[in-house]
NUGU-721546 format. One record per residue: x, y, z of N, C-alpha, C, O in turn. Coordinates in nm, 2 decimals. Layout:
<atoms>
{{X, Y, Z}, {X, Y, Z}, {X, Y, Z}, {X, Y, Z}}
...
</atoms>
This chain:
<atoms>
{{7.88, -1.28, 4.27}, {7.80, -1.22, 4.38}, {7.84, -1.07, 4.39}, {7.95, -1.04, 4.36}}
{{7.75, -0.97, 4.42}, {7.76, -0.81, 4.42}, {7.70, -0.79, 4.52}, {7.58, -0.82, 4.54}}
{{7.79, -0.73, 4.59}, {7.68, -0.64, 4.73}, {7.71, -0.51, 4.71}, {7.81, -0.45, 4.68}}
{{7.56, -0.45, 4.74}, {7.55, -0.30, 4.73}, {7.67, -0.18, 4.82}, {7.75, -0.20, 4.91}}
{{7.66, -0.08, 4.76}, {7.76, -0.01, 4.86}, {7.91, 0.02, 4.76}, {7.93, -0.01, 4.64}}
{{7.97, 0.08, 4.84}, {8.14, 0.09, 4.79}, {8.23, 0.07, 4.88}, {8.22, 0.10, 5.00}}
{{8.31, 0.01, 4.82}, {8.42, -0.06, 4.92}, {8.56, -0.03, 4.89}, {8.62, -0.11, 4.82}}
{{8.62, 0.08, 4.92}, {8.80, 0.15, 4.87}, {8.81, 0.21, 5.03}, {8.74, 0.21, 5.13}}
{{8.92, 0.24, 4.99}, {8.99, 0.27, 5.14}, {8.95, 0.43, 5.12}, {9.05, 0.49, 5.15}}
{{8.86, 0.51, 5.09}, {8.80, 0.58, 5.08}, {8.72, 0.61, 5.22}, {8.72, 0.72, 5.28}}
{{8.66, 0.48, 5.26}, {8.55, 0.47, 5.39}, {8.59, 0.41, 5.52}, {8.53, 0.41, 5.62}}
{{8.72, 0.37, 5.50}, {8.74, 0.32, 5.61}, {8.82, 0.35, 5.72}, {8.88, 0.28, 5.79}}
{{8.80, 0.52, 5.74}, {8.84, 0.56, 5.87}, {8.67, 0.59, 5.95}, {8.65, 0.60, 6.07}}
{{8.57, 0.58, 5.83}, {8.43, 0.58, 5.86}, {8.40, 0.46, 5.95}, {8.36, 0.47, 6.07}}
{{8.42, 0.37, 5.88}, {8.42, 0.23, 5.97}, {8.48, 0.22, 6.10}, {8.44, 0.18, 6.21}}
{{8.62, 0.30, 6.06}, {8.72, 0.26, 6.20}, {8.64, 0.37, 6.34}, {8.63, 0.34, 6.46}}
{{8.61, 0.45, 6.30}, {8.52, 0.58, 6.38}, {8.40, 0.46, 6.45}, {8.41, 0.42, 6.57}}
{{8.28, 0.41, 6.33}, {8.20, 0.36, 6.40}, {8.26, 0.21, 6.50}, {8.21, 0.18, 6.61}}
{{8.37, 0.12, 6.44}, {8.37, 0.03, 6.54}, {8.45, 0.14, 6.68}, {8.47, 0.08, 6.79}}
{{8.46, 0.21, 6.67}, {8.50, 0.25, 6.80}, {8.41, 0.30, 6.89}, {8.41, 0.30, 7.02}}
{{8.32, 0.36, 6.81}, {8.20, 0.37, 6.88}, {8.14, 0.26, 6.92}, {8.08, 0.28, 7.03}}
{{8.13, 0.10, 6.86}, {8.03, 0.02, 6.89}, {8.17, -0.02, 7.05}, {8.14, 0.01, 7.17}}
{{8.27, -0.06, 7.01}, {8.33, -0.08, 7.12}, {8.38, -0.03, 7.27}, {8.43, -0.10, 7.36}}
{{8.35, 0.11, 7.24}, {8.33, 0.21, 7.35}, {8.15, 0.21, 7.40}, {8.12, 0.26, 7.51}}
{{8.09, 0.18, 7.34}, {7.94, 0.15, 7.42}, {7.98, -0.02, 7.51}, {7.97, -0.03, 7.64}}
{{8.02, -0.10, 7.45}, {8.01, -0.21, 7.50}, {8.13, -0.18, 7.65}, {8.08, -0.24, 7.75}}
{{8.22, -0.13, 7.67}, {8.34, -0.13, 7.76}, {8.18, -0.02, 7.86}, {8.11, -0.09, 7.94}}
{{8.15, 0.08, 7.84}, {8.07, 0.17, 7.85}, {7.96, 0.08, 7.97}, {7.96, 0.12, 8.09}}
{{7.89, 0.00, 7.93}, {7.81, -0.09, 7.98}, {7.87, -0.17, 8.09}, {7.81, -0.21, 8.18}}
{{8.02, -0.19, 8.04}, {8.08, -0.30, 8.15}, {8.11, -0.22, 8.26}, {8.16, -0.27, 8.37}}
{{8.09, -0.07, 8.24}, {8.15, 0.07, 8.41}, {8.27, 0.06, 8.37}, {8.35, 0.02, 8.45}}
{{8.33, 0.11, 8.22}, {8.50, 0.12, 8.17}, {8.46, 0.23, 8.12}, {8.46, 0.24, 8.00}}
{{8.44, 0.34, 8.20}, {8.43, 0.47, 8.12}, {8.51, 0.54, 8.09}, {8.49, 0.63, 8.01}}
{{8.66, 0.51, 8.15}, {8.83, 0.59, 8.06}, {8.82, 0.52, 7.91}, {8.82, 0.58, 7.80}}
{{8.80, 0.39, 7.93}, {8.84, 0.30, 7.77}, {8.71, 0.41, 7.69}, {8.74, 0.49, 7.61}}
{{8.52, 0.37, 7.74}, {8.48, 0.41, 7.67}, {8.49, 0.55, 7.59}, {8.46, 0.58, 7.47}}
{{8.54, 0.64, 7.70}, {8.51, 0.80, 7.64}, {8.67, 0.80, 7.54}, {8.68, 0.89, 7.45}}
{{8.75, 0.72, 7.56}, {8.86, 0.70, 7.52}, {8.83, 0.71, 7.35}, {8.85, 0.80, 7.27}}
{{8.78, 0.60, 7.34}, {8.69, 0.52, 7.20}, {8.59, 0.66, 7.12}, {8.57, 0.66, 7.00}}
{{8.55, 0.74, 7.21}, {8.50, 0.87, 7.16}, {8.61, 0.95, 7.12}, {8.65, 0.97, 7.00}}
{{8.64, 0.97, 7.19}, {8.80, 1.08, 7.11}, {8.88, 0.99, 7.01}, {8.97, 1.05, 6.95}}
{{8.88, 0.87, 6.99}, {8.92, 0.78, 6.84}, {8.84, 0.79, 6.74}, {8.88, 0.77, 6.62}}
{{8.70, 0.83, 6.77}, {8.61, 0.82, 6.68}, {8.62, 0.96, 6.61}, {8.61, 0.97, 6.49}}
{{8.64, 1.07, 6.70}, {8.69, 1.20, 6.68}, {8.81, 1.22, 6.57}, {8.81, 1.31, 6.49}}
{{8.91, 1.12, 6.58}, {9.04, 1.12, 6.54}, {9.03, 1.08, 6.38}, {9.08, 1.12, 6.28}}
{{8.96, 0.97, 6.40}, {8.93, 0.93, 6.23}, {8.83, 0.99, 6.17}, {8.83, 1.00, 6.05}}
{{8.74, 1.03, 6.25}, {8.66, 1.14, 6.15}, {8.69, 1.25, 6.12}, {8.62, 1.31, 6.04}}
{{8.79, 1.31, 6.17}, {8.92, 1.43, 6.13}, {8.96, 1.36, 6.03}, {8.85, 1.36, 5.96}}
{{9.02, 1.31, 5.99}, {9.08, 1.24, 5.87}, {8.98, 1.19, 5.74}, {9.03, 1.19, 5.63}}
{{8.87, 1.14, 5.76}, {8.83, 1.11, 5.68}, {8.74, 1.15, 5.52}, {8.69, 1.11, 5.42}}
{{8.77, 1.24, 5.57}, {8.72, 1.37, 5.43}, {8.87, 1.36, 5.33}, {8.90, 1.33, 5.22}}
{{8.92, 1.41, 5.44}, {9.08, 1.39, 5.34}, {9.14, 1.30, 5.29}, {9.20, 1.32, 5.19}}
{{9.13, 1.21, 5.33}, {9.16, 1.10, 5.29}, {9.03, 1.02, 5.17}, {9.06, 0.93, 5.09}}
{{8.90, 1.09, 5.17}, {8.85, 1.05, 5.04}, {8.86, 1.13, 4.94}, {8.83, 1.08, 4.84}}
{{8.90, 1.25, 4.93}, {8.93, 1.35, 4.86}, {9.10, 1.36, 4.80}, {9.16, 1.45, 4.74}}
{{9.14, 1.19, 4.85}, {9.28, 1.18, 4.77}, {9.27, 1.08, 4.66}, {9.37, 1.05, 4.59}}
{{9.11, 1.03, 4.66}, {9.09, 0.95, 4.53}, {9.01, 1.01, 4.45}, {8.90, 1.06, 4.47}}
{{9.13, 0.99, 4.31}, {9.07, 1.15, 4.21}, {8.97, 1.07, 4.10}, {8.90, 1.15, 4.03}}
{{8.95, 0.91, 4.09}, {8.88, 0.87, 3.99}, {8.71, 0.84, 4.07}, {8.62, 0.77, 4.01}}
{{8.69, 0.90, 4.17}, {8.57, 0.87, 4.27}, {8.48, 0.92, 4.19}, {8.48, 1.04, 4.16}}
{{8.39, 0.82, 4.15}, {8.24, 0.89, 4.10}, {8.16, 0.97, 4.13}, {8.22, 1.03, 4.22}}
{{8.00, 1.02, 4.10}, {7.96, 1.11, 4.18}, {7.87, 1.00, 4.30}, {7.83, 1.03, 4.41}}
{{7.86, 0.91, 4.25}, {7.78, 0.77, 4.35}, {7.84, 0.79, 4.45}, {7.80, 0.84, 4.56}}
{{8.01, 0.73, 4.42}, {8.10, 0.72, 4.54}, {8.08, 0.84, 4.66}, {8.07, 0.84, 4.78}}
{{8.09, 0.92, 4.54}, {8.12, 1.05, 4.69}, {8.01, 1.08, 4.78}, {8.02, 1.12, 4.90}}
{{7.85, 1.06, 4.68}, {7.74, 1.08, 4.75}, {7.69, 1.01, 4.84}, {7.60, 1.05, 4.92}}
{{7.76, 0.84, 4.86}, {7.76, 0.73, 4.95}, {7.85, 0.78, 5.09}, {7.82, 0.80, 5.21}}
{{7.95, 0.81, 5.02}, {8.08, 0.86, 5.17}, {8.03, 0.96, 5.25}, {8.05, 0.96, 5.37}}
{{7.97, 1.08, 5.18}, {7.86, 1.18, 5.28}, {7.79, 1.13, 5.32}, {7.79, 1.14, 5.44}}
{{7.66, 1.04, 5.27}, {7.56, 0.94, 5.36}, {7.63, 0.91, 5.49}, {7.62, 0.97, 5.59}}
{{7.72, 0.81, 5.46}, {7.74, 0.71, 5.52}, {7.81, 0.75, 5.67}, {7.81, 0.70, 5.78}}
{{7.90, 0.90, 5.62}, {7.98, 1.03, 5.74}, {7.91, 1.01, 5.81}, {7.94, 0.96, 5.92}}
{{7.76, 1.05, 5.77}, {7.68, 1.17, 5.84}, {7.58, 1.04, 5.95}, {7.55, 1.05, 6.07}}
{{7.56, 0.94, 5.87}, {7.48, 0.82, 5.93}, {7.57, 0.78, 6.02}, {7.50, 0.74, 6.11}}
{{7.70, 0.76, 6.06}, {7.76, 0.70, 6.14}, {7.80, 0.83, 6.27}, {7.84, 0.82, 6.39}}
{{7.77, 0.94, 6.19}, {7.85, 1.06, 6.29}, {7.70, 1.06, 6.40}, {7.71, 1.12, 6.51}}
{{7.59, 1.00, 6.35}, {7.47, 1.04, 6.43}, {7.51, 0.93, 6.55}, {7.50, 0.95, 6.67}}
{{7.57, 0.81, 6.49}, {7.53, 0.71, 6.63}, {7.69, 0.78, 6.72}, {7.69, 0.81, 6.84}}
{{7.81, 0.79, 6.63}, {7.93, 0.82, 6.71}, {7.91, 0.99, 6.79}, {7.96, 1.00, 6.90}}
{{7.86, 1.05, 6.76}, {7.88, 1.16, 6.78}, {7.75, 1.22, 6.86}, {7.77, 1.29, 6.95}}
{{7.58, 1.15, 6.81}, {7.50, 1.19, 6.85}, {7.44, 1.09, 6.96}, {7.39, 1.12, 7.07}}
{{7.45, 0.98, 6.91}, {7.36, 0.86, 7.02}, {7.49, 0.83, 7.15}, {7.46, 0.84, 7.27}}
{{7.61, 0.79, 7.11}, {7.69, 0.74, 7.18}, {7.73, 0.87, 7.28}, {7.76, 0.82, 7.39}}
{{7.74, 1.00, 7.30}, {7.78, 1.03, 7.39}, {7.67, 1.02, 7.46}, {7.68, 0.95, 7.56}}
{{7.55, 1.10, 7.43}, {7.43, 1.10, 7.48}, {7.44, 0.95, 7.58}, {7.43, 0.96, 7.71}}
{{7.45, 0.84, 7.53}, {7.42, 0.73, 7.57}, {7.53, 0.70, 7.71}, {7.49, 0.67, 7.82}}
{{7.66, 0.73, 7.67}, {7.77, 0.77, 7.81}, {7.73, 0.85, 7.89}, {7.79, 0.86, 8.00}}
{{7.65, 0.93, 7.86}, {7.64, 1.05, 7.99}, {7.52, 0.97, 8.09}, {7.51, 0.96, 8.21}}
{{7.42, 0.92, 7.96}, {7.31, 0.86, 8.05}, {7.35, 0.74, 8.18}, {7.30, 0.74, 8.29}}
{{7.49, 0.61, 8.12}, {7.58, 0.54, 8.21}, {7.57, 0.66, 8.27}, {7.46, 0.68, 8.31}}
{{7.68, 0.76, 8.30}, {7.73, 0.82, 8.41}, {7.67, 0.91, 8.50}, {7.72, 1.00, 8.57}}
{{7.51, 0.86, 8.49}, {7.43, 0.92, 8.60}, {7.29, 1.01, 8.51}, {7.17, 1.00, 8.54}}
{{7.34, 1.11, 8.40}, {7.25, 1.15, 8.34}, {7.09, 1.10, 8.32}, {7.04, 1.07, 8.21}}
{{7.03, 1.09, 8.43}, {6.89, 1.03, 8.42}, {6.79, 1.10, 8.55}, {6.81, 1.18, 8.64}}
{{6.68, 1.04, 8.52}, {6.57, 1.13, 8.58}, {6.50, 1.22, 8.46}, {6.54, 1.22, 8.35}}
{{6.35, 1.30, 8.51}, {6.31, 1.35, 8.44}, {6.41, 1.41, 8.32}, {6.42, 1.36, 8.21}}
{{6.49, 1.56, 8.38}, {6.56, 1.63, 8.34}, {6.66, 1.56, 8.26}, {6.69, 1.63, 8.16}}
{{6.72, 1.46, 8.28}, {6.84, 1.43, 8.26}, {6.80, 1.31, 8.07}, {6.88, 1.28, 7.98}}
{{6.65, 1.27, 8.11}, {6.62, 1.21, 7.96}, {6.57, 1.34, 7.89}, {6.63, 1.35, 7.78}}
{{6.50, 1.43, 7.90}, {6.51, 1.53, 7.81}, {6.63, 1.57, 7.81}, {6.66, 1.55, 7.69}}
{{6.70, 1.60, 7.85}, {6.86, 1.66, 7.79}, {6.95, 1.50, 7.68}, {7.03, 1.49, 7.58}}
{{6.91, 1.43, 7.74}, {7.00, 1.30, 7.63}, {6.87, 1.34, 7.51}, {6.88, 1.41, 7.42}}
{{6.77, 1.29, 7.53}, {6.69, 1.31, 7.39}, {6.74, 1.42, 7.32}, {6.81, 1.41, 7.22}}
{{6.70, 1.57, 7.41}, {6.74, 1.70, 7.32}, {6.87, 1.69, 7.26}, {6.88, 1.73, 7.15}}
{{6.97, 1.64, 7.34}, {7.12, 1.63, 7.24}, {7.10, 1.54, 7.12}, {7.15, 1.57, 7.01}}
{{7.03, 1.43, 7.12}, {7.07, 1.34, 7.05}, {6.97, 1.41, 6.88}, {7.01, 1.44, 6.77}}
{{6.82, 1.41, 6.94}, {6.78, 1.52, 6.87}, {6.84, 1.60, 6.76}, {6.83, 1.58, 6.64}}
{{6.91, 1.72, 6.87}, {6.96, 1.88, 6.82}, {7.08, 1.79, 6.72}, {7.11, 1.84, 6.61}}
{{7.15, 1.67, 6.76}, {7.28, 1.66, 6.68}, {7.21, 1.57, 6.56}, {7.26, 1.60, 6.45}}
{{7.13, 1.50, 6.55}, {7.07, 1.48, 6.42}, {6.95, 1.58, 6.35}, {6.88, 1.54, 6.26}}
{{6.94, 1.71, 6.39}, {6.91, 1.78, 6.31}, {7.06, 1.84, 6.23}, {7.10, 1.84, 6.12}}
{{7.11, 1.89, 6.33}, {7.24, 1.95, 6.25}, {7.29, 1.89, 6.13}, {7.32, 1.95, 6.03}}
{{7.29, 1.75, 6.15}, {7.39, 1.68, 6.05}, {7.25, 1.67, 5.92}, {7.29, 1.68, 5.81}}
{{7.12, 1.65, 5.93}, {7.03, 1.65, 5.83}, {7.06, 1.83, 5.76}, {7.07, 1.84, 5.64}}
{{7.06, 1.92, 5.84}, {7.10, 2.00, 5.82}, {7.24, 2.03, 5.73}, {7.26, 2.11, 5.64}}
{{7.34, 1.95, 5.77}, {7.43, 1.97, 5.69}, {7.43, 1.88, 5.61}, {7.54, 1.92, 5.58}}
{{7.41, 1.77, 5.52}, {7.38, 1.72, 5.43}, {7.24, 1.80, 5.32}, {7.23, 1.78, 5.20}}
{{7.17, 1.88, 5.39}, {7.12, 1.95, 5.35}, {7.21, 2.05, 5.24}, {7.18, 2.04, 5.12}}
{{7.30, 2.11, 5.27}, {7.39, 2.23, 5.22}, {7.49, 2.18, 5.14}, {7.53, 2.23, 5.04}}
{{7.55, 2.00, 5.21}, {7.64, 1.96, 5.07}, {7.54, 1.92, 4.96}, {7.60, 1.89, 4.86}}
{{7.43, 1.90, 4.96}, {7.34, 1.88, 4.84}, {7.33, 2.00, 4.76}, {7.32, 1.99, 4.64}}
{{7.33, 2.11, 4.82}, {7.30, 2.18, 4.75}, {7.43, 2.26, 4.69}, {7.43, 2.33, 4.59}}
{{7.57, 2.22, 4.80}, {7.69, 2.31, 4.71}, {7.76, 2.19, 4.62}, {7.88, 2.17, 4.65}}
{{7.72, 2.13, 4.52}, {7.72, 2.03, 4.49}, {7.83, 2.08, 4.39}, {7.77, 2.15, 4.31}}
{{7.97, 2.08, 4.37}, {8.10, 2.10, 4.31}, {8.14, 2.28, 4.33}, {8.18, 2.36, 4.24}}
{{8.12, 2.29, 4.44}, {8.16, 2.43, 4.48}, {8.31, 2.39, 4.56}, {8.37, 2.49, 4.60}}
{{8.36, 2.27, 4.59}, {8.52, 2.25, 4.68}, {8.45, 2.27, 4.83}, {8.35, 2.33, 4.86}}
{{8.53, 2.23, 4.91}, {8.51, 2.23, 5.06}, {8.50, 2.35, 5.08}, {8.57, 2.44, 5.03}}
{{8.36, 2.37, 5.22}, {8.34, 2.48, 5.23}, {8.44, 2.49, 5.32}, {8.51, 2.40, 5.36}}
{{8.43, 2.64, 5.37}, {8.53, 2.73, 5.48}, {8.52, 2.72, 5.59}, {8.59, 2.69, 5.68}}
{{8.35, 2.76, 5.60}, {8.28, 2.72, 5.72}, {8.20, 2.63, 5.78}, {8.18, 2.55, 5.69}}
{{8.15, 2.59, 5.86}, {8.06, 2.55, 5.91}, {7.95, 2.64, 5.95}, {7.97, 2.76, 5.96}}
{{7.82, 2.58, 5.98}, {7.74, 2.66, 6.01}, {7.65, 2.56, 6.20}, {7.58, 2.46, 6.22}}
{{7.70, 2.63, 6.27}, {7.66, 2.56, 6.45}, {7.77, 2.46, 6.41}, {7.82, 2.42, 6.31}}
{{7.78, 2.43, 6.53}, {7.90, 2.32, 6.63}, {7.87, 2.22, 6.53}, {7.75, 2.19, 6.50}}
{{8.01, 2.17, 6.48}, {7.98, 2.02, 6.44}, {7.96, 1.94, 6.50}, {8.02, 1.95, 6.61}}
{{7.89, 1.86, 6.50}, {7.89, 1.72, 6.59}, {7.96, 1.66, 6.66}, {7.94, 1.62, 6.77}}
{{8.07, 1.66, 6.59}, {8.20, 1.54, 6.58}, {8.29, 1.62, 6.69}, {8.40, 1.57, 6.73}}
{{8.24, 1.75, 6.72}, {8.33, 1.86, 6.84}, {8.31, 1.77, 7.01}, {8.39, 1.79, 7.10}}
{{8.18, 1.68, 7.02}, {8.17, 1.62, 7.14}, {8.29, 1.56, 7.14}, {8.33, 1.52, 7.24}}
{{8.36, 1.54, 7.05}, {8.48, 1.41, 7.07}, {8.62, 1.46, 7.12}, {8.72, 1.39, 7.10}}
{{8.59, 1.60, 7.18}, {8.68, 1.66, 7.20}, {8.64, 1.74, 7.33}, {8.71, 1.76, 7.43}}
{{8.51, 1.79, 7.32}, {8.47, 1.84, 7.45}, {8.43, 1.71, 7.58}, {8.45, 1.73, 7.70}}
{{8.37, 1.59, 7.54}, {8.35, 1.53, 7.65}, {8.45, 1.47, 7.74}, {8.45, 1.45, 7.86}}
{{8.56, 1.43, 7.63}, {8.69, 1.38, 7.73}, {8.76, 1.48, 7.79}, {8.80, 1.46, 7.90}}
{{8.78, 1.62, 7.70}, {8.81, 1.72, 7.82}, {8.73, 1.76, 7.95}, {8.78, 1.82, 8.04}}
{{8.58, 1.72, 7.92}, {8.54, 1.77, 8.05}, {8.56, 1.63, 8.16}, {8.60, 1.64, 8.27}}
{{8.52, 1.48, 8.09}, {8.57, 1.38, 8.17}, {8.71, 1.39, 8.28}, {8.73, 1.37, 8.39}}
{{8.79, 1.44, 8.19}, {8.91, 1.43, 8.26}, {8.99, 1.58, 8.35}, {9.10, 1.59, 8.40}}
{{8.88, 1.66, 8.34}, {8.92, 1.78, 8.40}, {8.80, 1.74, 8.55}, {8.83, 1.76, 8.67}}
{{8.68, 1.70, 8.50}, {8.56, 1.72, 8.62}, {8.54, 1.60, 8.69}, {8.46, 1.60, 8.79}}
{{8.63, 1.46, 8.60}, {8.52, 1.33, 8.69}, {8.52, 1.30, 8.80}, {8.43, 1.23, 8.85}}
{{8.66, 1.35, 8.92}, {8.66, 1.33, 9.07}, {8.58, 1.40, 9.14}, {8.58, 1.37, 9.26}}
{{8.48, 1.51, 9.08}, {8.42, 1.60, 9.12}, {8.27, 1.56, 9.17}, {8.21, 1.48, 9.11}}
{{8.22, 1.61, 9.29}, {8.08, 1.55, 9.30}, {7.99, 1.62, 9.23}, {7.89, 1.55, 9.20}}
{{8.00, 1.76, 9.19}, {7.94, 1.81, 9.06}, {7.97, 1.75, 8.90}, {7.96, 1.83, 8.80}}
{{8.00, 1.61, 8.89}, {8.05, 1.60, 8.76}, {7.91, 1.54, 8.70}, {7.91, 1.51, 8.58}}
{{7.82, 1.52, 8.74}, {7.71, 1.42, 8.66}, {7.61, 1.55, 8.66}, {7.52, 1.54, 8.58}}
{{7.61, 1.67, 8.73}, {7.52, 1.81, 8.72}, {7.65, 1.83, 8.60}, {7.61, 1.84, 8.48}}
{{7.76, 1.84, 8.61}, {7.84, 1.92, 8.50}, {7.76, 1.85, 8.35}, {7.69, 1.92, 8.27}}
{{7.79, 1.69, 8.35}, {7.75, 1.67, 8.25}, {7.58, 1.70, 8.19}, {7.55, 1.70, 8.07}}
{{7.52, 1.72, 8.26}, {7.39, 1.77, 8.22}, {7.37, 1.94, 8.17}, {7.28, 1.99, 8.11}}
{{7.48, 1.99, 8.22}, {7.47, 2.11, 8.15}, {7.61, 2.14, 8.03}, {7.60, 2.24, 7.95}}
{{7.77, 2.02, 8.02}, {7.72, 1.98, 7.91}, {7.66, 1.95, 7.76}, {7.69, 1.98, 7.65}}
{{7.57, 1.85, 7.82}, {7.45, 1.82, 7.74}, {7.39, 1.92, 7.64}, {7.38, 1.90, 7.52}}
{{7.35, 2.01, 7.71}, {7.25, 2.08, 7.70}, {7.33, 2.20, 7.61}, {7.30, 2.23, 7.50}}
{{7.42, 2.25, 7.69}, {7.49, 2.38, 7.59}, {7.53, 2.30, 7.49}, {7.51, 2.38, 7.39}}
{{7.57, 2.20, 7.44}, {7.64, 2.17, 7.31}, {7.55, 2.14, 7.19}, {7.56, 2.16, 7.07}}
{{7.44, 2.06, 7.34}, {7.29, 2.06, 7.16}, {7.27, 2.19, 7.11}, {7.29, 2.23, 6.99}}
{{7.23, 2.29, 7.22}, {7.20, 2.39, 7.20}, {7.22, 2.46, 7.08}, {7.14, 2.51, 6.99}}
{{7.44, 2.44, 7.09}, {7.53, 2.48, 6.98}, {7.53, 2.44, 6.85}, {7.57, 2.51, 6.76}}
{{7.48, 2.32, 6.83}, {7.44, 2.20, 6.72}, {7.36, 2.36, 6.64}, {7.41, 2.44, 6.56}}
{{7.24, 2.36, 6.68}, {7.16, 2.47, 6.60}, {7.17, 2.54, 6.61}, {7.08, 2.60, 6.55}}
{{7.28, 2.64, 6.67}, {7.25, 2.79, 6.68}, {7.31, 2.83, 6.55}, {7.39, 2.74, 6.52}}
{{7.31, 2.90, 6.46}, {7.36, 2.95, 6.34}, {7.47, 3.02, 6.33}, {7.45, 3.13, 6.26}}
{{7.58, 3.01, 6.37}, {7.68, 3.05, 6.36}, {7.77, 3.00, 6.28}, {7.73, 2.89, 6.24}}
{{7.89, 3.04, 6.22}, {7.97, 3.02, 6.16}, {8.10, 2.99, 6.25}, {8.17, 3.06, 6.31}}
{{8.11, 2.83, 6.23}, {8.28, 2.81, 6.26}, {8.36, 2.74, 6.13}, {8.36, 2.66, 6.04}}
{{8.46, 2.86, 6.21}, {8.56, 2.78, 6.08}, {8.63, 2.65, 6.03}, {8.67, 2.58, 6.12}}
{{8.65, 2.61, 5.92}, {8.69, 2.45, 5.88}, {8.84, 2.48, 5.89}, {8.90, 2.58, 5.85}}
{{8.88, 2.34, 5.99}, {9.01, 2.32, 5.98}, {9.06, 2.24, 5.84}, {9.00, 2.14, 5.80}}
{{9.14, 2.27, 5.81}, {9.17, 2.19, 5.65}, {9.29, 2.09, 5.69}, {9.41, 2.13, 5.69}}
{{9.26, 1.91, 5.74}, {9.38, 1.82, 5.81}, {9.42, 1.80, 5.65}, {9.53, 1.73, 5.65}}
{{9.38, 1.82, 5.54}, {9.43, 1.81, 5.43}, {9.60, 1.86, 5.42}, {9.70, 1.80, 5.38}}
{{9.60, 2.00, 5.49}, {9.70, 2.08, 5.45}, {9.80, 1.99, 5.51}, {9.89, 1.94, 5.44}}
{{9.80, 1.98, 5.70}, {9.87, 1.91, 5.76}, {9.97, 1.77, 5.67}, {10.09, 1.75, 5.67}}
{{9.86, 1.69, 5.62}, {9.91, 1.56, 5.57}, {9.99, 1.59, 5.43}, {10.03, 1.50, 5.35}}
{{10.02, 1.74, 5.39}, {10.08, 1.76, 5.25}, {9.95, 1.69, 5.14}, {9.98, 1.63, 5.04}}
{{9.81, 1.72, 5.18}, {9.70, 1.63, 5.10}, {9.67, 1.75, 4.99}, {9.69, 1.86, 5.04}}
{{9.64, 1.75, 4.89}, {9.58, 1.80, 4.80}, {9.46, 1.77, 4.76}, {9.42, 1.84, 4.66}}
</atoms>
């Protein structure tokens, strides 16, 4: 028996990112929104690592590696793009305004990432770039629990989250250049 796909420990901080995402929607649903936004900054944490850690297996084909960018970028849409979007909507985010701003984020963060799969296609054995080009994605997983836990006693916290929403899609496309942190160096990775 053969099932499609690749299976090395290559992908599985990918995995571990998305089950945290599926598990932080479900707590998310039950009104556990410390656990859920929790489960977003985990998702954060393993997708920090997971470049580096495929880039420590040196016999990886060009299949392999072209799967593990798929597969980043497909999971970073639901962890990074649908799933906060989706928490803000729980935490009041709704009304006219408030579904255009979850659309537009969810949107702006899957253009970005088609956009950046865009650019690793084309820098195809040039080594990790330096920069980025607009807010990564995977930055909500650091901005929403700091704003959770700086704003949520606030009666402005569900206007906070709508705006947000809105400045970070915004950031998703704007064309700037931020710089790549390399967690390579940290782990002594090569």
């Amino acid at each position: 028996m053969r099932f499609i796909g690749f299976y090395d420990y290559t992908v599985v901080l990918t995995y571990m990112s998305l089950f945290f995402a599926v598990v932080g929607m479900t707590r998310a649903l039950q009104g556990d929104f410390k656990l859920a936004v929790l489960c977003l900054f985990l998702c954060g944490f393993c997708d920090a690592f997971d470049g580096t850690v495929a880039r420590t297996k040196k016999d990886r084909t060009v299949d392999g590696k072209n799967f593990g960018i798929q597969l980043d970028s497909l999971c970073d849409v639901i962890c990074f793009g649908f799933y906060p979007a989706f928490l803000c909507y729980l935490m009041g985010v709704d009304g006219i305004l408030g579904i255009i701003l979850v659309f537009g984020y969810t949107l702006c963060a899957l253009i970005r990432l088609a956009f950046f799969n865009m650019l690793e296609g084309k820098r195809e054995g040039e080594g990790v770039a330096k920069y980025y080009r607009g807010l990564p994605v995977t930055m909500i997983a650091g901005i929403f629990p700091l704003v959770y836990v700086t704003c949520r006693g606030l009666t402005s916290f569900v206007m906070i989250l709508h705006v947000m929403l809105g400045i970070v899609a915004f950031l998703f496309i704007l064309d700037f250049p931020v710089p790549k942190i390399d967690f390579g160096k940290y782990l002594h990775v090569k």
